[in-house]
C-alpha positions in Angstrom: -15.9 -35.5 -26.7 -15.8 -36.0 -22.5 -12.2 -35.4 -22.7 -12.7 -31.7 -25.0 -15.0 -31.0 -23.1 -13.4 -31.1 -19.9 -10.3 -29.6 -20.8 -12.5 -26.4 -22.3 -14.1 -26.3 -19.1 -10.7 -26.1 -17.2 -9.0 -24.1 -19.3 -11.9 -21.6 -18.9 -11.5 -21.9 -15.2 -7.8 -21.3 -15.2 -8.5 -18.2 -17.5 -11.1 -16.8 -15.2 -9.4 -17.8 -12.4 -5.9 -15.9 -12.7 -7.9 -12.5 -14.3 -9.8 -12.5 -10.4 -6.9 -13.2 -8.2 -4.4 -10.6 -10.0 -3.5 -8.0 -8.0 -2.2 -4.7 -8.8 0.7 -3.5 -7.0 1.5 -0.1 -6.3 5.0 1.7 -7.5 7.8 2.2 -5.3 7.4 4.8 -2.7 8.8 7.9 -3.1 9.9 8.4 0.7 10.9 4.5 1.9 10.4 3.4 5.0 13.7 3.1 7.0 14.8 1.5 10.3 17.8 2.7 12.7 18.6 0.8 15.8 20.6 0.6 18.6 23.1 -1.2 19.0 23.3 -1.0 14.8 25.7 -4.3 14.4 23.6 -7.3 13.0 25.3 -9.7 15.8 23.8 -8.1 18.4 20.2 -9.1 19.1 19.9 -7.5 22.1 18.9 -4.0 21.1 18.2 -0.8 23.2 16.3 1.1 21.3 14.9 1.0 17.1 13.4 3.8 15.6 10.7 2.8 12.2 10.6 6.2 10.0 9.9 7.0 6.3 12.8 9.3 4.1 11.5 12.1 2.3 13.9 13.7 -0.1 14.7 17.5 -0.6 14.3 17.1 -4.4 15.4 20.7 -4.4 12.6 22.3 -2.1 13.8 23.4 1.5 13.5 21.8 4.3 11.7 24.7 5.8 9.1 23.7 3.4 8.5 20.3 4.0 9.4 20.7 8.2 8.5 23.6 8.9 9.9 25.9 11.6 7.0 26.1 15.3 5.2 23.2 13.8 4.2 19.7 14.9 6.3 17.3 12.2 5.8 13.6 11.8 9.7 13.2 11.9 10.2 11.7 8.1 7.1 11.1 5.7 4.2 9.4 5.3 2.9 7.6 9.0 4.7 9.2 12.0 8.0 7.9 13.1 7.6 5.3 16.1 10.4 4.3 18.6 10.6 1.9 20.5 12.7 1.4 23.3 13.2 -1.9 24.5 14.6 -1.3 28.0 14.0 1.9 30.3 15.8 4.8 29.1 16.2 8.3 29.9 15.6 11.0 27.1 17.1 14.5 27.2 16.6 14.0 31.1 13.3 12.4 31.5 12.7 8.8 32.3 10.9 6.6 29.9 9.8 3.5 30.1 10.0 0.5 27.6 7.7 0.4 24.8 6.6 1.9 21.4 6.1 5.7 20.7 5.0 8.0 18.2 7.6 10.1 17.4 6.7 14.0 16.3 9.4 16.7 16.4 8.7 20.5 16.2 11.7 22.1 14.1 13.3 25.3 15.0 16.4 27.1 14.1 18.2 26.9 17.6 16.9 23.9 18.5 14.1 21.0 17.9 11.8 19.3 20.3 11.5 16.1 20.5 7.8 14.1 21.2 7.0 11.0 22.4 3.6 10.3 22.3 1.6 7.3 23.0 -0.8 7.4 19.8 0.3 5.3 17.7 -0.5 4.3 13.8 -1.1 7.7 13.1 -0.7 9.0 9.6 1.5 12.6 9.4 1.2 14.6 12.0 -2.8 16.2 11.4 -4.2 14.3 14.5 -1.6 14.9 16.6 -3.0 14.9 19.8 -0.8 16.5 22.9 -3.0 15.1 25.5 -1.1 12.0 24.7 2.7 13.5 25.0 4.4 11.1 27.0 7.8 13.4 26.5 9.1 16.6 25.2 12.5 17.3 25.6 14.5 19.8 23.7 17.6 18.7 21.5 20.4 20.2 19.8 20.8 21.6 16.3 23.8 22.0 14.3 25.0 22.4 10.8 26.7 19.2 9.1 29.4 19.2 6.5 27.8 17.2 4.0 24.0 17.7 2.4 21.9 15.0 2.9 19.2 14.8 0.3 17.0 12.0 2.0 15.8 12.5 5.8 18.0 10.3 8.3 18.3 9.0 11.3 21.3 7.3 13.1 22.6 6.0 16.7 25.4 7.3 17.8 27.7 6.6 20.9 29.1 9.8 23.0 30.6 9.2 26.3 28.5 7.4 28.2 25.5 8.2 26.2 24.0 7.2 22.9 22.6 9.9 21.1 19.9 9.7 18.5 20.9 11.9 15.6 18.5 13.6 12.8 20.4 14.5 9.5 18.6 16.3 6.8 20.5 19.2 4.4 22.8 20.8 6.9 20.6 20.4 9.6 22.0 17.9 12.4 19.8 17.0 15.6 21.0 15.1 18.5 19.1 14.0 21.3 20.9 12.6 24.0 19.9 9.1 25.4 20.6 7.2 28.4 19.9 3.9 29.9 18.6 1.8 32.5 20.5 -1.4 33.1 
């Protein structure tokens, strides 16, 4: 009777037990968070510079919709795009130092710019704060050949320079990057 008795007892625990300790997960994001670094190759631990963003899709709505033209964007979805540059580095011209940015852009049709800003963890762009702008540079736009349906970032190498490149549609942005060795 000791032994039925304790099994009950443990099988209730075990029942009770696993129904307060299961979690619910939520589904898969509909913009993922992405990661594009500098140098890219997975050899190379000794990166320049890594940018943390999340990919919204077009899902046939413009972009003007979703970044639109004269306004503050968080640069992807969800929480704002941080960079992080892990040496000192020049951006479209003005110096920057090492460490981790917010990073906001403001869309326009002959060119973007480009924010750094030291607030960090912020989600979108609705607190945006321009008191803390460490940078604002202003970077290229051009069309691409190909359509991109989800939001992109890349590194790539011209010249002497590394430029960090936006992709979204048609829409190509380049921001020129140097530096400090």
């Amino acid at each position: 009777m000791k032994n039925v008795l304790t099994l009950t007892l443990m099988v209730c625990a075990m029942v009770f037990t696993s129904n307060s300790i299961a979690q619910e997960f939520s589904g898969m994001d509909k913009s993922p968070m992405d990661m594009a670094s500098y140098p890219s190759d997975y050899k190379n631990s000794d990166k320049a510079v890594r940018v943390i963003y999340s990919r919204p899709q077009l899902k046939g709505r413009s972009m003007d919709e979703l970044a639109p033209a004269g306004k503050v964007w968080r640069t992807g979805a969800n929480e704002a795009a941080e960079i992080t540059f892990f040496k000192g580095a020049t951006i479209g011209g003005q110096k920057i130092d090492a460490g981790t940015y917010a990073l906001f852009t403001i869309p326009g049709a002959d060119g973007w710019t480009v924010i750094l800003n030291k607030n960090l963890n912020q989600w979108g762009s609705y607190f945006y704060d321009e008191s803390g702008d460490v940078a604002r540079v202003q970077a290229s736009v051009s069309a691409g050949s190909e359509s991109l349906e989800a939001f992109s970032i890349t590194f790539q190498e011209v010249d002497n320079a590394v430029h960090l490149v936006m992709g979204w549609g048609t829409t190509r942005v380049a921001v020129p990057i140097n530096f400090v060795m």
